[in-house]
N, C-alpha and C positions, 0 to 999 in steps of 0.2 A: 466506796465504803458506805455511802450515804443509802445505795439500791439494797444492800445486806441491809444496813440496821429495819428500815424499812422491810423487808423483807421475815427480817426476827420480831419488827413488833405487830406485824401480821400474821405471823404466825402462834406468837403469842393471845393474842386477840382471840382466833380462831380455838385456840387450847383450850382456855378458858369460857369460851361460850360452849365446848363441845363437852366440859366437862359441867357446868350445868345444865342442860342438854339430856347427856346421860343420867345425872341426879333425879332432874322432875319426869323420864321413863322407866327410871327402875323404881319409883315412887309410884307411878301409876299404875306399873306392872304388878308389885306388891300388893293395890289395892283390889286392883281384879282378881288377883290369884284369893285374896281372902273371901269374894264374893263368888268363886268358886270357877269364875272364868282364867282360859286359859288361851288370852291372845299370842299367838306364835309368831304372828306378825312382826309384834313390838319386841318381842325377844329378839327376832331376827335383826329389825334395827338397833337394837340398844350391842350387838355382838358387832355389825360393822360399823354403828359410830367407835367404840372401844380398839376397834383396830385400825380406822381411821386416826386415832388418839395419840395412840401407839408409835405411828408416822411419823405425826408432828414430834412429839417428844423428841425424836432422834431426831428432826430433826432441828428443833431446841439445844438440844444441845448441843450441836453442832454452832450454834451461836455464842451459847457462854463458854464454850472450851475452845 
């Protein structure tokens, strides 16, 4: 029992860092696009952190349910 809770609050950990993460590159990404640049790069990272994201979520829930 104790390897799951551990297990949920690492994975929670990692949620929440992945979803600030995503905040300050779609923040960055916004800023460039305004200055007229268009990094593809950070797009492509900010799509696999969000399905990286995605992962944990289920499997989050798979903790409180």
């Amino acid at each position: 029992m104790s390897d799951n809770i551990d297990k949920c609050e690492h994975l929670q950990k990692l949620h929440d860092r992945l979803v600030e993460e995503i905040r300050v590159l779609k923040e960055d990404l916004q800023a460039a696009e305004e200055e007229g640049v268009n990094p593809i790069e950070t797009v492509s990272i900010v799509k696999s952190l969000q399905k990286a994201l995605g992962t944990i979520t289920v499997e989050l829930a798979k903790c409180h349910g």
